[in-house]
VEXKE-971936 format. One line per 8 residues: their letters; for each residue x, y, z negated of N, C-alpha, C. Coordinates in steps of 0.05 Angstrom, whole numbers. Atoms other than C-alpha are relative to their C-alpha. Last residue first. Example, Ala and Ser with C-alpha at 12.3 -4.5 7.8 and 13.67 -1.06 7.14 Angstrom:
2
SA> -16:-24:1:273:-21:-143:-15:22:-14 | 18:-24:0:246:-90:-156:18:24:0
! end
This chain:
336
XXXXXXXX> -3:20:8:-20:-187:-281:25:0:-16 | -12:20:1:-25:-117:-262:-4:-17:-23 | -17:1:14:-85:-68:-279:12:-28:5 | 5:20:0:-124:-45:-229:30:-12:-19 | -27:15:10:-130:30:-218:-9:-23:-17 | 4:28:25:-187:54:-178:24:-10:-5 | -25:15:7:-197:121:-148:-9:-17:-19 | -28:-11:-9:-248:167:-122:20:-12:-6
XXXXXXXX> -17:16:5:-311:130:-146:23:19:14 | -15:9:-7:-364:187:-139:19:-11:-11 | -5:21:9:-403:223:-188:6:-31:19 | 22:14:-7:-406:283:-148:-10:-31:-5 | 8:-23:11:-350:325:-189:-36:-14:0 | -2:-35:-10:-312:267:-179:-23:18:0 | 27:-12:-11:-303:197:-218:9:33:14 | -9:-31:-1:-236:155:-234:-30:8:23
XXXXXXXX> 15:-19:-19:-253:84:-247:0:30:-1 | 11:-35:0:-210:47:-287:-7:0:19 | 11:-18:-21:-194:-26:-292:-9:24:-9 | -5:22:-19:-164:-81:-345:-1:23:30 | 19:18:-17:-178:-24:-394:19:-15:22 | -6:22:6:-117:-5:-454:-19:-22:21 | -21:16:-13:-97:57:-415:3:-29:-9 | -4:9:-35:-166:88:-426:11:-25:12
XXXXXXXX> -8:25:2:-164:80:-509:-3:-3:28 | -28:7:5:-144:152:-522:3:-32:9 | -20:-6:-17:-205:180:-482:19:-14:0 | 9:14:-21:-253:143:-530:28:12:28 | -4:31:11:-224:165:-608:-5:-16:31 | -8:15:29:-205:237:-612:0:-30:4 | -30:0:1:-215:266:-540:17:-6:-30 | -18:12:-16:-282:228:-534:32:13:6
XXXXXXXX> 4:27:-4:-314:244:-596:23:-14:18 | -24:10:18:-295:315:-598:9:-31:4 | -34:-15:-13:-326:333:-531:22:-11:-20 | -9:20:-20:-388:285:-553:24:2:-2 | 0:34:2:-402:323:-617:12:-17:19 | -1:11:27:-394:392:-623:9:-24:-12 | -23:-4:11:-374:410:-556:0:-4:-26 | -26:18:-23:-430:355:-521:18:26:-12
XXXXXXXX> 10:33:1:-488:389:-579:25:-15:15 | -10:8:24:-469:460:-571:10:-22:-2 | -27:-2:1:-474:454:-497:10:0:-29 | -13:33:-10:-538:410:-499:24:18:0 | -16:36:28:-562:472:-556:10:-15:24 | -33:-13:11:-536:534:-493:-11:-26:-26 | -31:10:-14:-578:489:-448:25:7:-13 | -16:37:-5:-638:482:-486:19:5:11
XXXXXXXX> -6:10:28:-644:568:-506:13:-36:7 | -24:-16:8:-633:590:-426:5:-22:-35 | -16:3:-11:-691:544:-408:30:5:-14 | -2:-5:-30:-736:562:-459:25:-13:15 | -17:-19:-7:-743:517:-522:-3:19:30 | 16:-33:5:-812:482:-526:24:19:-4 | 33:-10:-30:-788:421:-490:-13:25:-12 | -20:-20:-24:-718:425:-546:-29:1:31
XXXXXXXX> 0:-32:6:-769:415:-603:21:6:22 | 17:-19:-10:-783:345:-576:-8:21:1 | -20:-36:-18:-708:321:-584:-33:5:9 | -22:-5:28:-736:253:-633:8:29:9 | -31:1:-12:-793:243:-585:7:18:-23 | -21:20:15:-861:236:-609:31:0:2 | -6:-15:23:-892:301:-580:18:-26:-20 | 16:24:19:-870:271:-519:2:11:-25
XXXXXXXX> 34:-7:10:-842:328:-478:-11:-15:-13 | -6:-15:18:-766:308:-481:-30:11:-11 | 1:14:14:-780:246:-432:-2:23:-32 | 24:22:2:-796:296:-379:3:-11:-32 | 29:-6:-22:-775:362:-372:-9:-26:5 | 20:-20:13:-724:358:-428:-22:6:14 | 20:15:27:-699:291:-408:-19:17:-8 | 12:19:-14:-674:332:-337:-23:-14:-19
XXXXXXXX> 15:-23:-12:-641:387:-381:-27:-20:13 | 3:-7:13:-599:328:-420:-29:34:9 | 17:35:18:-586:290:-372:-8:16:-17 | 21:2:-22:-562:364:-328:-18:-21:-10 | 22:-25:5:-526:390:-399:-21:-7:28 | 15:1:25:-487:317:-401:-24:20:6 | 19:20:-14:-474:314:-323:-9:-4:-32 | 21:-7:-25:-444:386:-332:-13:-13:8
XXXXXXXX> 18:-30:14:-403:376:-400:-18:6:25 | 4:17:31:-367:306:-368:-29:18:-7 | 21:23:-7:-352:341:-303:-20:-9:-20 | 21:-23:-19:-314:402:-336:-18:-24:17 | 28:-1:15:-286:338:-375:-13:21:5 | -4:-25:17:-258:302:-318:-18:21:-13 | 4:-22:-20:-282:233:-300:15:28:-21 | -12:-23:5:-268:164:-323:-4:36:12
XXXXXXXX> 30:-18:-12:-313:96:-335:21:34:5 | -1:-20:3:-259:48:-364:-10:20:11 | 5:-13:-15:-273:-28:-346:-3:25:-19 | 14:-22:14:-253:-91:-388:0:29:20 | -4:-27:-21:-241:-155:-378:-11:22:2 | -20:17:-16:-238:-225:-425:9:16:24 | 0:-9:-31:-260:-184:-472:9:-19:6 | 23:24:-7:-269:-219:-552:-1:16:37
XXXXXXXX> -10:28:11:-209:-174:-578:-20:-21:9 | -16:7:-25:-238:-117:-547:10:-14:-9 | 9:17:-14:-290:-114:-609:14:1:22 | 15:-23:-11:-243:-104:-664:-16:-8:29 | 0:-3:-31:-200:-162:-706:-25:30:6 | 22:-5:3:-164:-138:-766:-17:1:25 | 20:-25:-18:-104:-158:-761:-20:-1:-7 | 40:3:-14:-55:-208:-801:-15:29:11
XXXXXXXX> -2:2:-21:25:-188:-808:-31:-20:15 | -5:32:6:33:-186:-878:-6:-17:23 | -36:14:13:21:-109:-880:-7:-29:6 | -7:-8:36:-39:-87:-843:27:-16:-2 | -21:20:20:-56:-73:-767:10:1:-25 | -14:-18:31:-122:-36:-749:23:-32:1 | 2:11:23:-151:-76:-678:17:18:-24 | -13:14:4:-152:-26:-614:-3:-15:-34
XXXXXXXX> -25:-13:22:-201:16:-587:7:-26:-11 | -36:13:-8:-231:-11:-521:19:11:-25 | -6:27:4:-308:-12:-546:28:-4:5 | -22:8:14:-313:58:-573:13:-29:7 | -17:-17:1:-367:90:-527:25:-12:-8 | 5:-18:30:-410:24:-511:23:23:1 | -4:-32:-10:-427:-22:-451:-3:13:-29 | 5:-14:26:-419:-101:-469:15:27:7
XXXXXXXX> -12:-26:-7:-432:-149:-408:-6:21:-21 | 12:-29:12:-440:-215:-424:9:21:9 | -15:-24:6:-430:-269:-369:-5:21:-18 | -23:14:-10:-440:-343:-361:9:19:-9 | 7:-12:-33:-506:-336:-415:33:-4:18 | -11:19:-18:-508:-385:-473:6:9:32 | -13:22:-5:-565:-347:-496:16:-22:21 | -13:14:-23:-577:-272:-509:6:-26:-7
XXXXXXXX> -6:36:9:-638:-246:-552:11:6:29 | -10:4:-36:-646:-163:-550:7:-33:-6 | -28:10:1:-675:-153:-624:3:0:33 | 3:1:-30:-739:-110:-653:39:-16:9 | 11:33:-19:-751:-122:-727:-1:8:27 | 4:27:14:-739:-47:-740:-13:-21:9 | 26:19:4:-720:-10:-679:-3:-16:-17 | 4:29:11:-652:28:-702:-34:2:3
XXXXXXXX> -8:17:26:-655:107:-687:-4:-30:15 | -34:-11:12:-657:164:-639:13:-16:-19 | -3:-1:33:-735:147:-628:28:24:-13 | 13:-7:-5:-731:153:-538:-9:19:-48 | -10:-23:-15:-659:135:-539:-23:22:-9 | 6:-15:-18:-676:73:-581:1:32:-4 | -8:-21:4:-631:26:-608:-17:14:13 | 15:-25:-18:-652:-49:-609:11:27:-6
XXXXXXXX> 27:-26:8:-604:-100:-654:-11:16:26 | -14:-24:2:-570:-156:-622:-22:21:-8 | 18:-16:-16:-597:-233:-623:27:29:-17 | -20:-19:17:-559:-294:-613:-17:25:5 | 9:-30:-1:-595:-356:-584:14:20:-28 | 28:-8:-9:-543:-414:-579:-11:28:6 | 21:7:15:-477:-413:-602:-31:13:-2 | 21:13:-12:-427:-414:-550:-17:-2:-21
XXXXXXXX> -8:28:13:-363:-392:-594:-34:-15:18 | -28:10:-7:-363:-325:-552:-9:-33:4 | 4:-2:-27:-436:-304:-566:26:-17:15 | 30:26:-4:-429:-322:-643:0:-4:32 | -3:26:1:-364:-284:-640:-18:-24:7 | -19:8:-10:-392:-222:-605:12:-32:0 | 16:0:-22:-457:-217:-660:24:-16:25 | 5:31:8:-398:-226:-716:-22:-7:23
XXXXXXXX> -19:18:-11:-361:-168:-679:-6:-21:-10 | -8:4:-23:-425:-130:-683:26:-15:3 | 12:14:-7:-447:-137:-754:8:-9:30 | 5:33:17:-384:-124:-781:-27:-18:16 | -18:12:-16:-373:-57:-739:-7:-36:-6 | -12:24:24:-436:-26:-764:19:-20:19 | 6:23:-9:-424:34:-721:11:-28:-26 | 26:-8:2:-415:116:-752:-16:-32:10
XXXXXXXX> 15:7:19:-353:94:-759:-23:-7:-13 | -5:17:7:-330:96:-693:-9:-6:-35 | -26:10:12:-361:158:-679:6:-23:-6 | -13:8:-17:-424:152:-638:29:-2:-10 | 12:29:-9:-470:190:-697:29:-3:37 | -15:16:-19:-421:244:-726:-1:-29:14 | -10:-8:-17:-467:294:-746:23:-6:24 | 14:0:-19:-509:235:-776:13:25:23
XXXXXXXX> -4:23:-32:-455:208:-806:-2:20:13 | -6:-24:-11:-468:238:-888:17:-2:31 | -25:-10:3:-464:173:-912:15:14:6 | -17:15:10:-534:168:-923:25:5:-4 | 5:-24:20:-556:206:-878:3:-5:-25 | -26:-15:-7:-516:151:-836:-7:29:-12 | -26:1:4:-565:100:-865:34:23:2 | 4:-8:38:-629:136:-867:28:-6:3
XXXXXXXX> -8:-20:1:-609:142:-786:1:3:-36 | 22:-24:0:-596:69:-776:-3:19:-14 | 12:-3:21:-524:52:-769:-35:8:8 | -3:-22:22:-504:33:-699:-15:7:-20 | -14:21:21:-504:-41:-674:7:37:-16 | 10:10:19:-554:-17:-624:13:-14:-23 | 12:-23:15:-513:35:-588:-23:-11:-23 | -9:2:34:-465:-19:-576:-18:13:-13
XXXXXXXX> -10:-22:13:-510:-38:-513:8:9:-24 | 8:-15:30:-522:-103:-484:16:23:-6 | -5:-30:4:-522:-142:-423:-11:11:-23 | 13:-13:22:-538:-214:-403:16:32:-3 | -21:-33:9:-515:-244:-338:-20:11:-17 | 14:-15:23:-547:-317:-321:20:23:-11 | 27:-6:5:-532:-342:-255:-8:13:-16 | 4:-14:21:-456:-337:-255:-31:16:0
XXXXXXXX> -15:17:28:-424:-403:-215:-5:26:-18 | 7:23:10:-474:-376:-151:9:-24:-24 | -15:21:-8:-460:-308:-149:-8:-31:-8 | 14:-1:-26:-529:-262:-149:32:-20:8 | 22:30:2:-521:-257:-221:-8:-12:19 | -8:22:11:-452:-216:-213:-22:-22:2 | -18:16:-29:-488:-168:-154:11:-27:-22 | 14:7:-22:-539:-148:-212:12:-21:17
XXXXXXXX> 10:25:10:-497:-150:-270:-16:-8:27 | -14:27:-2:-447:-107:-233:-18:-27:-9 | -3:-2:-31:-509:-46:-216:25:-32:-6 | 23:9:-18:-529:-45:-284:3:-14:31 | 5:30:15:-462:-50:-326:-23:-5:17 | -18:27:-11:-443:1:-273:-1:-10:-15 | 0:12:-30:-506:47:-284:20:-10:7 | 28:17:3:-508:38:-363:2:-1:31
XXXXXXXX> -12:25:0:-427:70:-359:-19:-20:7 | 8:17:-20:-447:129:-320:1:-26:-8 | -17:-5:-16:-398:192:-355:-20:-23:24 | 19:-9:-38:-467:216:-388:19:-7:27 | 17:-12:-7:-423:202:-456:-7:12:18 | 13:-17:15:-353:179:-447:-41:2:8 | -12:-24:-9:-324:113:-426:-18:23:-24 | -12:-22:18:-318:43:-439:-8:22:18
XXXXXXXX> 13:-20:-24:-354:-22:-399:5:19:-19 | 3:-19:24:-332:-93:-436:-2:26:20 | -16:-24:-14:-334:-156:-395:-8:27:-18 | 21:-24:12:-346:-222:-433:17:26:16 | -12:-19:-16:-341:-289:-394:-10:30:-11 | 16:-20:-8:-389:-340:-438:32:19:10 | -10:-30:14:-355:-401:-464:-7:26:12 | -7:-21:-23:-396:-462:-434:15:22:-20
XXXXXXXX> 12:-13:-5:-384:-527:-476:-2:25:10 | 20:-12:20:-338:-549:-526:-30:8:13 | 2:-27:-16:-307:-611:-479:-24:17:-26 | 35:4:16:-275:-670:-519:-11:29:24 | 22:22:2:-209:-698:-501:-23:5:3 | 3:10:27:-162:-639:-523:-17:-23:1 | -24:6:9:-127:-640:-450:-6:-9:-32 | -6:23:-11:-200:-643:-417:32:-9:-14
XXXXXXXX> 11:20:18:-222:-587:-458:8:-29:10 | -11:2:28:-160:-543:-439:-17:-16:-17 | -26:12:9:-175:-562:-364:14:-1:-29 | 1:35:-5:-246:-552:-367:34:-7:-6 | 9:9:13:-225:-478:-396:-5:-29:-8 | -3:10:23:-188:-458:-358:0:-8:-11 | -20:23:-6:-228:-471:-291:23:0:-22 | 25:11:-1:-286:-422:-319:23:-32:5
XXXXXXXX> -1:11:29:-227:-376:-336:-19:-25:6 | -35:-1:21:-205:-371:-264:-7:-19:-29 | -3:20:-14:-284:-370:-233:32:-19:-15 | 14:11:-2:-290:-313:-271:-3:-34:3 | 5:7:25:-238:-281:-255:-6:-22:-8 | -19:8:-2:-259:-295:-180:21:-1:-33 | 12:38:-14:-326:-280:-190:27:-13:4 | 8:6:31:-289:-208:-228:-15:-31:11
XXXXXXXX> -14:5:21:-258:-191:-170:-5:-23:-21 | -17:18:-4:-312:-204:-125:22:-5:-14 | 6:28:11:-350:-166:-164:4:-23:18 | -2:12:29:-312:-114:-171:-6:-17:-2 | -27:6:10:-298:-111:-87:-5:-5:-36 | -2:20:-10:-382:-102:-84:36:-8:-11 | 6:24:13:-377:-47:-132:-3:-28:14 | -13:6:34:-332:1:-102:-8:-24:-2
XXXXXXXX> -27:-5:-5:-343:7:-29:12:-5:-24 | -26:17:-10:-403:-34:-16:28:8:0 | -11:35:5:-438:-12:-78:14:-13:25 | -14:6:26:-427:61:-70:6:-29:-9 | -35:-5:3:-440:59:4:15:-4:-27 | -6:19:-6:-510:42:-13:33:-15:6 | -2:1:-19:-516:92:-53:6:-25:0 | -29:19:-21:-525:98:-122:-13:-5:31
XXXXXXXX> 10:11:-14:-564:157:-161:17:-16:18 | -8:0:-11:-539:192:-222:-14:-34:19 | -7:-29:-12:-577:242:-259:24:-25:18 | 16:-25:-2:-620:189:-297:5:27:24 | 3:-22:21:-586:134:-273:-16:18:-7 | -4:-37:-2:-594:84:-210:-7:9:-32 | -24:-1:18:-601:4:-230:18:23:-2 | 6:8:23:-679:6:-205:33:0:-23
XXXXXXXX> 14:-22:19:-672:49:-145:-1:-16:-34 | -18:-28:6:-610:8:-123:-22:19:-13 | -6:6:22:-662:-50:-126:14:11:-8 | 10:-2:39:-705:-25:-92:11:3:-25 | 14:-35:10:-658:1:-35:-18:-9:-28 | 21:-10:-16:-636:-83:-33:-4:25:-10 | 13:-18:13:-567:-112:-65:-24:16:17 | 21:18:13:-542:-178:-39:-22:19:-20
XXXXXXXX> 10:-21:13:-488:-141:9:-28:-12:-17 | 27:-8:-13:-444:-202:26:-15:16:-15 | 12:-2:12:-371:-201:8:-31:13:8 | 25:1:-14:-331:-209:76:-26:-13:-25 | -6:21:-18:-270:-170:48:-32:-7:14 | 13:7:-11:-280:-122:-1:-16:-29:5 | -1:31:13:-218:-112:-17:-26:-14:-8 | -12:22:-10:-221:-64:41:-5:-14:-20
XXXXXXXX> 23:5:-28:-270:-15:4:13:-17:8 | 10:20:26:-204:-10:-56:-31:-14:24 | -22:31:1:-157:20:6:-20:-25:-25 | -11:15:-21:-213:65:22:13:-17:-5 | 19:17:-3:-229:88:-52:2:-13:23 | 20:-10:-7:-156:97:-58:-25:-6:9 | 14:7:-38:-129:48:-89:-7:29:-3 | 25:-25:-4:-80:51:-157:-11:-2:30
XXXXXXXX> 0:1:-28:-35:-13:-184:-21:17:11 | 19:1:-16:-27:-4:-259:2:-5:26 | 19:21:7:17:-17:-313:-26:-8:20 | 26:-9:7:66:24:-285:-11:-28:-11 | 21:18:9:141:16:-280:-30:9:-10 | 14:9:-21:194:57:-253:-23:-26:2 | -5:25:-6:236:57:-317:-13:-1:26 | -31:1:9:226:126:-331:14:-30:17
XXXXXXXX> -10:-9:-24:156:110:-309:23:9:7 | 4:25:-20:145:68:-370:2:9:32 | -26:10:10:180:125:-420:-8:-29:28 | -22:-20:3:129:176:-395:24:-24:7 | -25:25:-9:71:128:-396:15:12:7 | 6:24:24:16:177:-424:23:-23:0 | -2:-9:19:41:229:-367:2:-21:-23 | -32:0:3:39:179:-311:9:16:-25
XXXXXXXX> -4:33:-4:-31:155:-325:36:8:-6 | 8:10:23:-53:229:-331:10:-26:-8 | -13:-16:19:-29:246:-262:15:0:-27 | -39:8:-9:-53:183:-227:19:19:-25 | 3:28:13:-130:199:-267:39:-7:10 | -2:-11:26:-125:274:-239:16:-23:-21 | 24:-4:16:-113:240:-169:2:12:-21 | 10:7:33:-53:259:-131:-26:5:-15
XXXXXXXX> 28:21:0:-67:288:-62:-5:-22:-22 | 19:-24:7:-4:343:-72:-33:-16:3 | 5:-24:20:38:288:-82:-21:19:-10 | -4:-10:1:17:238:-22:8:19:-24 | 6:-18:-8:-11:176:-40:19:31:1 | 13:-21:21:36:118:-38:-17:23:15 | -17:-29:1:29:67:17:-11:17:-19 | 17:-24:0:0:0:0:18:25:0
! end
């Protein structure tokens, strides 16, 4: 692959080389970078298995997929990843066939990072789709961290609630024992509900996954790293149960402009429900809702993701580098 030009450097290339200072010193990346063209070739003769409906049904609030989008990006992922896939799936038999005994299916878990409004729910949507549509990964489940976060008594409680999405602000315990169960094959497993529409924990409401080929787990914090202690044990975290993991990326003058448009958009619909948790921003004016969603994404998100989600980029399998028009513009693929 020929390098890109200098002055046609992505933001994401930039950034990559910065953070790896001492690894480019050496002439060494961790990555291998496409342009979306060169990533469109890998391709190959992956059949298009996605219909206009069904692009309307795995489209965003504020971001809408093309058709082009899935054959130039997401088709090549999920060939990737069927191929993965396909990898561990042949692992596995062979490591039960060496111990004698076979455990049974081990589920393929892919993990989906980024910031707030960056898109992550439309490419966990849009891969489960094309993934379930391969023939060795019929059943694709999907789940969101946002239900393993405190409910709201809880984080008022421990004084949270201004820092709901923080890593703390999530019962970690329950969720990496959820993970395991899912891992270790054990049956139906259920995950708490979260809703968008509330702002809180659905009591008694669960998402049940079983035994599925692939999970797919979309959340803010999922690629941060395990805490290490003295005596040389860890503390595991949930990218420790990945088997591949995808980094959602865009710059944050992007970021703050597809927040305050999701956020503008909800307010003229979903925000009018006198039930709705944000129903005092539908009786704001215009001008008033947009300067709170800017409070709101530099208060909260903005911090969020250059404190704890930004930092864990360079640990995904894959990045996706976005542009102004929520476009794929670059993909870096992380060597073997």
């Amino acid at each position: 692959m020929t390098p890109a030009a200098p002055s046609r450097r992505s933001s994401l290339l930039v950034r990559n080389e910065r953070a790896l200072a001492s690894s480019v010193a050496l002439g060494f990346s961790p990555y291998r970078t496409f342009t979306r063209a060169e990533w469109a070739r890998l391709r190959a003769d992956t059949p298009m298995t996605l219909s206009a409906d069904d692009l309307d049904q795995v489209s965003g609030v504020i971001e809408e997929l093309s058709a082009a989008d899935v054959e130039e990006i997401y088709l090549p992922m999920s060939r990737l990843l069927n191929l993965y896939v396909a990898a561990a799936q042949e692992l596995h038999s062979v490591s039960a066939k060496f111990l004698g005994h076979g455990d049974g299916k081990v589920p393929f878990i892919i993990g989906i990072a980024g910031s707030v409004a960056v898109g992550k729910s439309t490419t966990a949507r849009v891969l489960g789709a094309l993934l379930a549509r391969w023939p060795n990964t019929p059943k694709v489940d999907m789940i969101t961290t946002d239900g393993f976060l405190y409910p709201n008594a809880e984080l008022d409680r421990r004084g949270l609630m201004t820092r709901k999405g923080f890593p703390e602000s999530f019962d970690s315990a329950r969720l990496l024992q959820f993970l395991a169960d899912v891992k270790s094959g054990r049956g139906i497993v259920e995950a708490p509900v979260y809703s968008h529409f509330n702002y809180d924990i659905v009591p008694g409401r669960f998402i049940r996954t079983g035994n599925p080929d692939i999970l797919i787990v979309e959340g803010l914090n999922v690629l941060q790293p395990a805490r290490l202690i003295k005596g040389g044990d860890a503390i595991p975290f949930v990218s420790d149960f990945f088997d591949f993991s995808i980094y959602i990326d865009a710059g944050p003058a992007h970021l703050e402009q597809w927040y305050v448009e999701r956020f503008m958009r909800l307010r003229a619909t979903a925000f009018r429900d006198p039930g709705a948790f944000f129903h005092r921003y539908s009786t704001m004016t215009e001008d008033e809702a947009r300067d709170a969603a800017l409070d709101i994404w530099r208060s909260i998100n903005q911090k969020n993701l250059e404190e704890n989600i930004l930092p864990t980029r360079l640990r995904a399998s894959l990045i996706l580098e976005k542009s102004a028009d929520h476009r794929v513009t670059m993909v870096s693929l992380r060597k073997l």
